[in-house]
N, C-alpha and C positions, 0 to 999 in steps of 0.2 A: 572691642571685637577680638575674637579667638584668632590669633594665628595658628595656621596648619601648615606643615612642612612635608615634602614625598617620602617616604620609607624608603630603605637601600633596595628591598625588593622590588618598588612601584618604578626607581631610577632604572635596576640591571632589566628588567626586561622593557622597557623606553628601548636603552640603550639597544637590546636586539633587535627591539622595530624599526632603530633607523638604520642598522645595519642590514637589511632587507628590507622583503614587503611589509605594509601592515596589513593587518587581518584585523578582523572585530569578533568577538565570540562572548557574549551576555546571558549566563544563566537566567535561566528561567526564573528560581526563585528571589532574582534580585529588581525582575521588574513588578512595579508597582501596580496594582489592576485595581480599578474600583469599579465597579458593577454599579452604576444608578439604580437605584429601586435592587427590581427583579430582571431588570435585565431590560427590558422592554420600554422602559423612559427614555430610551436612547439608540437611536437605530432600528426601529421595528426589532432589537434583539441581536445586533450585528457590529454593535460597537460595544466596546470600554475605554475605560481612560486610560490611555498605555502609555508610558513613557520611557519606553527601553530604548537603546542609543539603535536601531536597527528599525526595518519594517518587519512591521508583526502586525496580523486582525485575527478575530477572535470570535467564534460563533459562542455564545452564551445560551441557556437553557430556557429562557424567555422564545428563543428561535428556535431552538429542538424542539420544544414540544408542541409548538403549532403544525409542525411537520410532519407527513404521514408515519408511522411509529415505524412501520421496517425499513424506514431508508437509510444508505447508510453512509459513514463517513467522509467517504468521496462525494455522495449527492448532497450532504450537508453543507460544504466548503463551498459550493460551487458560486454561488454570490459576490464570492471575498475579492479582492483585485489580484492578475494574475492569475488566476486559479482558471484551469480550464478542464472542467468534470464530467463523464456520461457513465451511464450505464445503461445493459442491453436489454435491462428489464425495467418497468414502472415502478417495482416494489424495492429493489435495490439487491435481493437478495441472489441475483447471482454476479456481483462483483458490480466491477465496472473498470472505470478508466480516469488520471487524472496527471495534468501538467502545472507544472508552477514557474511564467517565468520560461518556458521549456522545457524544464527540467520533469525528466518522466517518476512516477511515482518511485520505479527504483531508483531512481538518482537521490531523493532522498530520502531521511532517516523519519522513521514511524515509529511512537512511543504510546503506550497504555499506562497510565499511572508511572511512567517513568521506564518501563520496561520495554526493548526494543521489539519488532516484530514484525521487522521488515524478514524475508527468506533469510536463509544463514548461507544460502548458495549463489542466489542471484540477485537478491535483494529487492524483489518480488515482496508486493502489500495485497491483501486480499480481503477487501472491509471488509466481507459478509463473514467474515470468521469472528469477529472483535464482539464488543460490548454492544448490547442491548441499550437503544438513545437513551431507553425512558431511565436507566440509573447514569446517565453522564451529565456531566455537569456544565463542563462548555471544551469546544475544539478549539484551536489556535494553527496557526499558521505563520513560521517564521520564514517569510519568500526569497531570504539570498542566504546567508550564512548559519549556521548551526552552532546552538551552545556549546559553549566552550563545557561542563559536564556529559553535553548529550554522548550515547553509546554507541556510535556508529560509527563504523568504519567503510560504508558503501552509501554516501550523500556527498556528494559534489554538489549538490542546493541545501537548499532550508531543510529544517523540519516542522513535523506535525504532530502534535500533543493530544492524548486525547485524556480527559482527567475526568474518572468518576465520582458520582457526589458517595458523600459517609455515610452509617443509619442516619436515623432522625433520632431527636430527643424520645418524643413519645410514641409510643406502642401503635401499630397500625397494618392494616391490613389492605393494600392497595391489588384494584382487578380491575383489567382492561380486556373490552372486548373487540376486534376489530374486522367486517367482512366490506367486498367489495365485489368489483366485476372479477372477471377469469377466475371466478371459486376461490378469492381471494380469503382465507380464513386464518387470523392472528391472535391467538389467546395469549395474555401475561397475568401472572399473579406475584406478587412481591410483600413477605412479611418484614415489618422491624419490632423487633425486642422493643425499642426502647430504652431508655437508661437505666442497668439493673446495677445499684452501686455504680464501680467507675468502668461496666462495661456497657455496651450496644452491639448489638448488629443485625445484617439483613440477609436475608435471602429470597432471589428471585427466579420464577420458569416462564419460561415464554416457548409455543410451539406454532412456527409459522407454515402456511404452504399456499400453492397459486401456479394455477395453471399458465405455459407457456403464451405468450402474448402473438404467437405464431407458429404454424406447424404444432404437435404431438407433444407431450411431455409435463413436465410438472417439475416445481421447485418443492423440497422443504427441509424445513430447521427446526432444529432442539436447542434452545440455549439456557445454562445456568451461568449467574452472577450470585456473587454474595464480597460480605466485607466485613469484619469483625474490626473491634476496637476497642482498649481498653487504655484509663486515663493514667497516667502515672504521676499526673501532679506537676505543679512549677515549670508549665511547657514541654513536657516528653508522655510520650505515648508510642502504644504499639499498635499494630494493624498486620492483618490479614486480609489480602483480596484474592479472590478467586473468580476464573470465567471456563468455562464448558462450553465445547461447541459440539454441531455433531451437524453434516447438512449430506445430501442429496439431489442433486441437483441433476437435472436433463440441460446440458448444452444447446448453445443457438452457433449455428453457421455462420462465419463469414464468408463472403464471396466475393471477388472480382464487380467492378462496376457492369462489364460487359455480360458476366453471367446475372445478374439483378434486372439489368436490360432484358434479357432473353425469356427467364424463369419467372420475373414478377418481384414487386418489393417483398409479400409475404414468404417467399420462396424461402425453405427450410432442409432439415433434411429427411430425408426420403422415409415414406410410410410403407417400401414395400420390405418387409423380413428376407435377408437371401436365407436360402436352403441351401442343405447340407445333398451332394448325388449319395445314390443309390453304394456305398464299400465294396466289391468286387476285390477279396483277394487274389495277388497275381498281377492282375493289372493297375495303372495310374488315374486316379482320380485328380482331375485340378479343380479345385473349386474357386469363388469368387467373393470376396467383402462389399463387388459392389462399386459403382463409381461413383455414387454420393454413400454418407455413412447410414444404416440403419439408426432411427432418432433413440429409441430403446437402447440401442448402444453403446449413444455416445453423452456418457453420462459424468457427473463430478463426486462420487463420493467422499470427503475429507470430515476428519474430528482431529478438534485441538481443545489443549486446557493452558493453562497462565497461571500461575501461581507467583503473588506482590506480596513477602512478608514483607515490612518495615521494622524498625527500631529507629523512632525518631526523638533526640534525646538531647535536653539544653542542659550540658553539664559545668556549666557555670553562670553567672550574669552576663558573660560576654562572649560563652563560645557555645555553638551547635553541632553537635556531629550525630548525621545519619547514617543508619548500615541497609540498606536495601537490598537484598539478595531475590534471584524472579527465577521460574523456572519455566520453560515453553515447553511443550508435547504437540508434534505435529503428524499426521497418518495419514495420505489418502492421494488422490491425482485424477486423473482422464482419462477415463476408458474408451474403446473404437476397436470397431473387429478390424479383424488383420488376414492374415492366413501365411501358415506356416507349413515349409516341406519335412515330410518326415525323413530321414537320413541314416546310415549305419555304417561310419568309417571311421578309423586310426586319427583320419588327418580331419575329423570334423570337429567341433568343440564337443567337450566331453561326449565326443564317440558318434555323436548328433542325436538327431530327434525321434524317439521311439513313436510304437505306432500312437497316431491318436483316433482315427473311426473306426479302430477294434477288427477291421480285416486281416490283423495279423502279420501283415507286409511293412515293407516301409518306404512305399511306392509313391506316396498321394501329399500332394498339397490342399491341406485343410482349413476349413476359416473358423476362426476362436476368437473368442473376446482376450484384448490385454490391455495394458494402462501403466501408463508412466506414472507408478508410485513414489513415494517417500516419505520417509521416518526419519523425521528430528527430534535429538534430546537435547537441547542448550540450555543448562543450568549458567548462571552469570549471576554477578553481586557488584552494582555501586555503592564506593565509601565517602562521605564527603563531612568534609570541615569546614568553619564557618565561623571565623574572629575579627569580633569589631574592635579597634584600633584607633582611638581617636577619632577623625573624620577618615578612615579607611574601613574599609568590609574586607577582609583576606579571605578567599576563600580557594579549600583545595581538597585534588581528590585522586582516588585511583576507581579503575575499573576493570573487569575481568571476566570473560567469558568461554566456553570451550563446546561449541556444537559440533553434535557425530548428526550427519547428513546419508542417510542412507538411500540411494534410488536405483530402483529396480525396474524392469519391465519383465513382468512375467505372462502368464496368459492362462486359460482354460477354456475350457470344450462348451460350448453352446449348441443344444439339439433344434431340433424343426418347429419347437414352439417356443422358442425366446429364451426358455428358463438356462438361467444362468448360473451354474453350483456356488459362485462365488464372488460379489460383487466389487469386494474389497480386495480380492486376491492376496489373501495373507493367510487362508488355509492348503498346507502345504499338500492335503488329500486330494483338493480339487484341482490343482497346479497342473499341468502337461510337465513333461520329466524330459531329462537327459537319457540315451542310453543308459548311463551310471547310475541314476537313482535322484541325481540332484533337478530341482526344479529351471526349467528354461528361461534362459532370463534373456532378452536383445537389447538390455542396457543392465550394468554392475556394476558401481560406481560407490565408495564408500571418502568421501571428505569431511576431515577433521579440522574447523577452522577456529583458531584461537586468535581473540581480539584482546588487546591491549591499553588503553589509554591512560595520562595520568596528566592533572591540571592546577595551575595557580593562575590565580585570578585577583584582583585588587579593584577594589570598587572606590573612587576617591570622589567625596562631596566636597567642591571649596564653593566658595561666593555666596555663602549662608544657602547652600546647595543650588544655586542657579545653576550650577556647571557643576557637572557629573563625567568624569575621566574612570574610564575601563578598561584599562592592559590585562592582556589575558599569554599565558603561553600550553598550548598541549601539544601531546607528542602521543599519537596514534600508531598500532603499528598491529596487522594482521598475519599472519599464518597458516596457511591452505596447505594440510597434508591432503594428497588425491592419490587415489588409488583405483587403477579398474580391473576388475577380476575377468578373467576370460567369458565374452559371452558374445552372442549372434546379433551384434549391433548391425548397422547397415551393409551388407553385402561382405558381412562377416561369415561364413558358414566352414572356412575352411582354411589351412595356413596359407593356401595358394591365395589368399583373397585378405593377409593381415595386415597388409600396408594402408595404413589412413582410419583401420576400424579400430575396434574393442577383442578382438580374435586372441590376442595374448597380456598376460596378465602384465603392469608398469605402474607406477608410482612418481609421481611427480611432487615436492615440496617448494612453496614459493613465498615470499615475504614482499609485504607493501607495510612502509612506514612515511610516517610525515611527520615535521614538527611543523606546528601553526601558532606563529606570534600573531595572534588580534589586538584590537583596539576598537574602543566605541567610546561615542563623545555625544552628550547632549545638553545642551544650552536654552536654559528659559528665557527667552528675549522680555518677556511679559508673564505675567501669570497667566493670560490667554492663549500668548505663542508659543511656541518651542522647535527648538530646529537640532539637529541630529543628525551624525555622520560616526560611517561603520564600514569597515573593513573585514573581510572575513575570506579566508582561505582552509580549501575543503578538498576534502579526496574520494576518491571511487574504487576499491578494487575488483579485477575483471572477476566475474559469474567463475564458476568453480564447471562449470560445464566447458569453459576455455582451454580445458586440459585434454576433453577427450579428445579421441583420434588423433594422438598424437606418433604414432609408428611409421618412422619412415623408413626404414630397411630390419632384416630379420633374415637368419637363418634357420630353419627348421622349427624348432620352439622358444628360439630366443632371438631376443630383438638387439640388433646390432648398432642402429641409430633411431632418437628421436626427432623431431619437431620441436623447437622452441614454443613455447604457449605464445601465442599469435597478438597477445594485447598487452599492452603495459597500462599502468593504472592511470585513472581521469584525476585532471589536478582541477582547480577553477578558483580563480582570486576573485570575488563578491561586495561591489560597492555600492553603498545605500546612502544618499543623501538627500535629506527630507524636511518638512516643517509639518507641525501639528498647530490648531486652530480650534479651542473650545471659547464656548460661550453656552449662556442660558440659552441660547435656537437649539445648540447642538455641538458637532464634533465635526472636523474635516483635516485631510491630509493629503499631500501632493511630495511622491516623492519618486526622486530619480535614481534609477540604477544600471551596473556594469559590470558584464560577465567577462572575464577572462579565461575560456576554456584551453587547457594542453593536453594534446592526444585523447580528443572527446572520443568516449566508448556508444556505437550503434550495435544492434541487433538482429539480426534476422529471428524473429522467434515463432515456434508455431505452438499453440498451449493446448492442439490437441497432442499432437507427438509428444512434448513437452522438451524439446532441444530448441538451445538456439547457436547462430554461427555469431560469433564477433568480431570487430575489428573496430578498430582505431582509427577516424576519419580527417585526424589532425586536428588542426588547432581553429576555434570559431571565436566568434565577440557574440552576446546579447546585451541587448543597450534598451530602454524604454522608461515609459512613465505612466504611474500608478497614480489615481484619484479615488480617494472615495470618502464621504461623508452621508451623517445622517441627524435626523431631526430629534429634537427634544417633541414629546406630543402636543398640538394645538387645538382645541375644541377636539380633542378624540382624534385627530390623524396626526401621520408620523409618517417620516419616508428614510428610506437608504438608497444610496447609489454607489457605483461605483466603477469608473474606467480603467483600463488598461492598453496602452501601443507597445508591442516588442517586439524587435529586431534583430533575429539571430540569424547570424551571417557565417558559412563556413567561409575559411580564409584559401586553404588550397582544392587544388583537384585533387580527386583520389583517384588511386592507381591503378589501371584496370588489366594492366600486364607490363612485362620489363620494359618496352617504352609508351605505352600509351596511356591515356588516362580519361576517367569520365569528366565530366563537365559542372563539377561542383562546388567551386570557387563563385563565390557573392551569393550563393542560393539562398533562402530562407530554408533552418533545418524543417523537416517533417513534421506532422501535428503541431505546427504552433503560431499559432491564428497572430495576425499583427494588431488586431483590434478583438476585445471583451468589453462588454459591457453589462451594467445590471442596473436594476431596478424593483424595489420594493415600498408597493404602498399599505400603509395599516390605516384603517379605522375601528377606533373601540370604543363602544358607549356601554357602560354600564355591563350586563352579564354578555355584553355579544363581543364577538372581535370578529373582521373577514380583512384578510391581508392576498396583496395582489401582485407575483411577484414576474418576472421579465429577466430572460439573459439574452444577451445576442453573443454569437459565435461567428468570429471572421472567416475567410476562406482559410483554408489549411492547403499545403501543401503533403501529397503523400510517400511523394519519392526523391532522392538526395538532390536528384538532378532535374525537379520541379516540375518533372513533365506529367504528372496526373497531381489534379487539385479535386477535394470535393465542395461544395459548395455554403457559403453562409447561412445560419442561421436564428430565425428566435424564439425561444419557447415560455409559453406564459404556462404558471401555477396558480392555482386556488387556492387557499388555504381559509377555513372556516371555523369559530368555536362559539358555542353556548354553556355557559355556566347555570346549568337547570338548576332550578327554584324548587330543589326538594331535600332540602336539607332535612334529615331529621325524621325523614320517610322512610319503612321499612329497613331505618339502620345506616339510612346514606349519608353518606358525608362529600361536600366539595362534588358532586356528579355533573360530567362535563360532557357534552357531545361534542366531536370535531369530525368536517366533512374536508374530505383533502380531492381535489381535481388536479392531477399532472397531464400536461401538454393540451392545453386546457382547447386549441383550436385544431389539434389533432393532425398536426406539421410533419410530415414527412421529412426523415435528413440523414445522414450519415455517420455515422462513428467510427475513430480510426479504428484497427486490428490492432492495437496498442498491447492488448491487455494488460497485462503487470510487467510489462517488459519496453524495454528501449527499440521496438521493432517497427525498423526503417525496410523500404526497398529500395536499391542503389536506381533503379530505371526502368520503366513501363517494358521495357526491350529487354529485359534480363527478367525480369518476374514481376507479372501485372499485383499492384498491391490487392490488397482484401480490404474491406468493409464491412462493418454490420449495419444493418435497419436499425431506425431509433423506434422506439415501441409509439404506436396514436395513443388516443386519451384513454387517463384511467382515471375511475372515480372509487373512492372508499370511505368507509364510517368508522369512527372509535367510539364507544360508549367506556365512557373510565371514571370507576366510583371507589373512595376510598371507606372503611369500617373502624 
């Protein structure tokens, strides 16, 4: 037998994990996945063979594509253990909501082929903007600690992977058609080349839309995918991926439980248009936005693009090195009329608000459409190395990124019949103006955030690899230059009113670094067992919005003292101790985990305004236990299940003034149900498949100090396919129909006001939380034939 000995580098970083914590931090590319079949011999499509020293599950493409084709990433996961997912529409396509663990989608890191894509501000994920299902290949889910490569520097939890499939070998022309209820209409078309010499690739369009599930309005989407690749021989190759989005969406209300009580479950926002009075120069006109928002107004327009060169390249027998560079482009935000006074002084911001209803004066408070926009440009590159060393894997890396964040709220003029000059507010003709010429802005905000990491890692097989040891160390470290330019943020209109707002111009620069020694260990008891233990420490830094309003004294136009930024960074030490259990039935795993959160970050956020308040609710524990398993197929059926209990406990009160405090100590934090469950049943004989799928949802807590809860519950899916018997007809190839039913008994329940943010309310007595309606049944058709 080979004797193997630890490398100096496997000993020096041991040695730093016994001098501290340990951490675990397991690239991705080092854990092993075997897909049975296609995916679908194992799990109804919900399992692989994983063997990484952590908890990780994995949606496969077996289970994407039984699933209605618009839904999206977040409504994908939702099965997996821990995972606690909605969204406020049946189709997917205006967002949604998702917890892992507790941990809210910004807490952790989101990857597209390796490219990060959480916000660069607040660390906000927004599936409806990502890849189209029908080109991905499978999702994953890493539920306590984050790879030691991964790009992120705002996950205190796991991350989420999502990985698209390449061309195909041969030449092909694939077309999907898909209609349902609420004028649900989804065309996609996807060509591949084929293998021309040592290149292939694809390109795909898909244009989705579907009317509101309640109240007025309408969703829709534009999206392009494609992926180039060319072979370069002895294991190296290049690749191009690209993604295009472009959406429009109409917003759904949240509301108070007591206003849903009073208005109705359907209750939305208002169908009546406010009008503009009669201009009268000389005198004041006040006009009104309304005390619900007009539904036409309160609308989402956003476009993003992603661009994944690679250069993946084995330059020797023994060593690998990637250069990955990605580029993000993001435009767009939430619109809501408002109404704005017009103004004409020295001491107003640039001079104040010239007229806007053409009377001439500058008398009248007038109602305009505006929208908390933003333009991201993050160009970023990871490099990683990759040398096998006797029974050792080294691997290491740097990474680098630099996003310019720009957000604005600007406005313009809407007349008495809706039309709106400018929907995007990014033409500078349509704009409402400063005295001065420049456009009005009530938020001006320009953050520059540069992320940092750099990593080694040692993968060590002994015991003819029964026992796999993975020290890992990285050193993360971010950089938020913030800057806000003078503008009419809240009850900014004047120097008399600059203390706490946006009124004068400031710059704030702040740095969040960590070093995180990991370790992960997994041990084959048997060729059937395996048991596995991981460590992982992870960071958060505060939202780049924690710097506004930070003016706390001022003289005339200059500011005398600031505010310290209100939040220091989320820390969270992540323990996974587990065993896995195959056999020819199936797969199954039971494994226990511990959060250690310091100075957890909360939210107050509203995603119409697009602000949020932060703060730091101290120190919590989450502690629970994950189950899930599923079946190998028998006579045609197959099942998956999966449970989850957790218990996330804040440790102190928080402070509600210099001696008092709320009552928050032992609470469960907010949205996070102590019980999840799933279930999915498949039967497939021959060209048919109908799969039947079941989540339950525990009570939720909505506020820090547990006094409004909404209620449990469980939603059944339908999922249906026929692989039609017309091959070879009119040109058809592989023609499939699939009928998809969501909320299949048409259950009425609740969703927290989550969105893509960490947003808590401290106490029903300080600010009653918000809720959305969960959408009743919806039923749709795909007809998908390949040429």
């Amino acid at each position: 037998m080979r004797t193997y000995t630890l490398k100096p580098l496997t000993l020096a970083i041991i040695a730093m994990l016994a001098s501290g914590q340990l951490h675990a931090q397991q690239t991705s590319e080092l854990s092993k996945i075997t897909v049975t079949g296609e995916g679908d011999k194992l799990g109804t499509g919900l399992l692989v063979d994983e063997d990484s020293p952590k908890a990780k599950s994995t949606v496969t493409k077996a289970q994407l594509d039984k699933t209605r084709s618009s839904s999206n990433a977040f409504q994908d996961l939702n099965l997996l253990p821990g995972v606690n997912a909605s969204s406020t529409d049946p189709t997917g396509m205006s967002g949604g909501n998702l917890r892992v663990r507790g941990f809210n989608s910004d807490q952790m890191g989101f990857t597209v082929d390796g490219a990060p894509v959480n916000d660069s501000g607040n660390f906000a994920v927004y599936p409806q903007e990502l890849t189209d299902k029908e080109n991905m290949c499978d999702l994953f889910v890493t539920q306590g600690g984050t790879d030691a490569e991964a790009p992120h520097v705002g996950a205190s939890g796991g991350n989420i992977g999502m990985n698209s499939c390449g061309p195909t070998k041969e030449m092909r022309l694939r077309v999907a058609q898909s209609f349902g209820q609420l004028d649900y209409l989804r065309s996609y078309v996807r060509v591949d080349t084929g293998e021309i010499g040592k290149f292939k690739g694809y390109l795909s369009y898909s244009k989705s839309s579907v009317d509101k599930w309640k109240g007025e309005g309408e969703n829709n989407r534009q999206h392009i995918d494609s992926k180039l690749e060319y072979d370069l021989g002895k294991g190296s190759r290049l690749s191009m991926g690209m993604l295009a989005n472009e959406l429009m969406n109409h917003n759904y209300r949240s509301m108070t439980l007591a206003e849903i009580e009073a208005e109705g479950y359907k209750a939305d926002y208002s169908g009546d248009m406010p009008k503009h009075v009669t201009p009268v120069n000389g005198t004041a006109q006040t006009e009104s936005a309304g005390s619900v928002n007009y539904y036409d107004y309160a609308r989402n327009p956003f476009k993003n693009y992603l661009l994944t060169p690679k250069a993946n390249l084995q330059v020797g027998e023994r060593t690998r090195l990637d250069i990955e560079p990605y580029y993000w482009y993001g435009y767009g935000g939430s619109t809501y009329p408002t109404t704005i006074t017009e103004s004409k002084s020295s001491s107003n911001v640039h001079g104040g608000v010239s007229d806007i209803n053409g009377d001439t004066d500058v008398r009248d408070r007038v109602l305009v459409l505006t929208g908390s926009m933003t333009e991201t440009n993050r160009p970023g590159i990871n490099v990683k190395a990759t040398h096998d060393l006797d029974n050792h894997k080294i691997t290491t890396g740097l990474w680098f990124e630099r996003a310019r964040h720009r957000q604005t709220r600007p406005a313009t003029y809407v007349d008495n019949s809706g039309t709106v000059l400018d929907w995007w507010l990014d033409d500078s003709d349509a704009l409402i103006k400063y005295q001065d010429g420049n456009p009005y802005q009530a938020r001006d905000w320009l953050t520059i955030s540069t992320g940092k990491s750099a990593f080694l890692q040692d993968t060590i097989d002994l015991m003819d690899s029964r026992l796999q040891i993975t020290p890992s160390v990285t050193y993360k470290v971010l950089q938020r230059d913030f800057r806000n330019f003078s503008n009419n943020g809240t009850a900014s209109t004047s120097a008399t009113s600059a203390a706490g707002n946006g009124y004068l111009d400031y710059r704030v620069v702040e740095k969040y670094q960590q070093v995180q020694p990991g370790l992960g260990t997994s041990f084959n008891i048997t060729d059937k067992v395996q048991t596995f233990f991981g460590v992982a420490n992870n960071f958060r830094a505060p939202s780049n919005s924690d710097y506004a309003n930070l003016i706390r004294t001022y003289s005339g136009n200059t500011i005398t003292s600031m505010y310290d930024v209100p939040v220091k960074q989320e820390k969270s030490t992540n323990y996974d101790l587990g065993t896995r259990f195959k056999g020819d039935w199936g797969k199954a795993s039971v494994t226990a985990f511990f959060v250690d959160f310091r100075d957890r970050i909360a939210s107050s956020y509203d995603p119409t305004q697009g602000y949020s308040h932060s703060w730091n609710v101290g120190d919590s524990t989450t502690h629970g236990l994950e189950l899930e398993g599923g079946s190998a197929p028998y006579h045609g059926f197959s099942v998956y299940g999966s449970f989850s209990y957790t218990l996330s406990k804040m440790k102190e009160n928080m402070p509600s003034g210099s001696t008092t405090y709320y009552a928050t100590a032992g609470k469960q934090f907010p949205d996070t149900p102590k019980y999840l469950a799933s279930l999915s049943l498949q039967y497939a004989y021959g060209p048919y498949m109908a799969n039947l799928a079941a989540k339950y949802t525990g009570e939720r807590y909505l506020t820090l100090v547990n006094d409004v809860s909404i209620p449990s519950y469980t939603l059944l899916d339908l999922n249906t396919a026929w692989s039609m018997p017309f091959n070879g007809v009119w040109g058809f190839k592989n023609p499939t129909l699939r009928f998809n039913i969501s909320n299949l008994t048409n259950k009425k329940y609740y969703v927290a006001n989550a969105g893509s943010g960490s947003n808590v309310t401290i106490s029903n007595d300080v600010a009653a939380p918000k809720v959305y309606t969960g959408a009743g049944r919806f039923a749709s058709m795909t007809f998908q034939v390949d040429y």
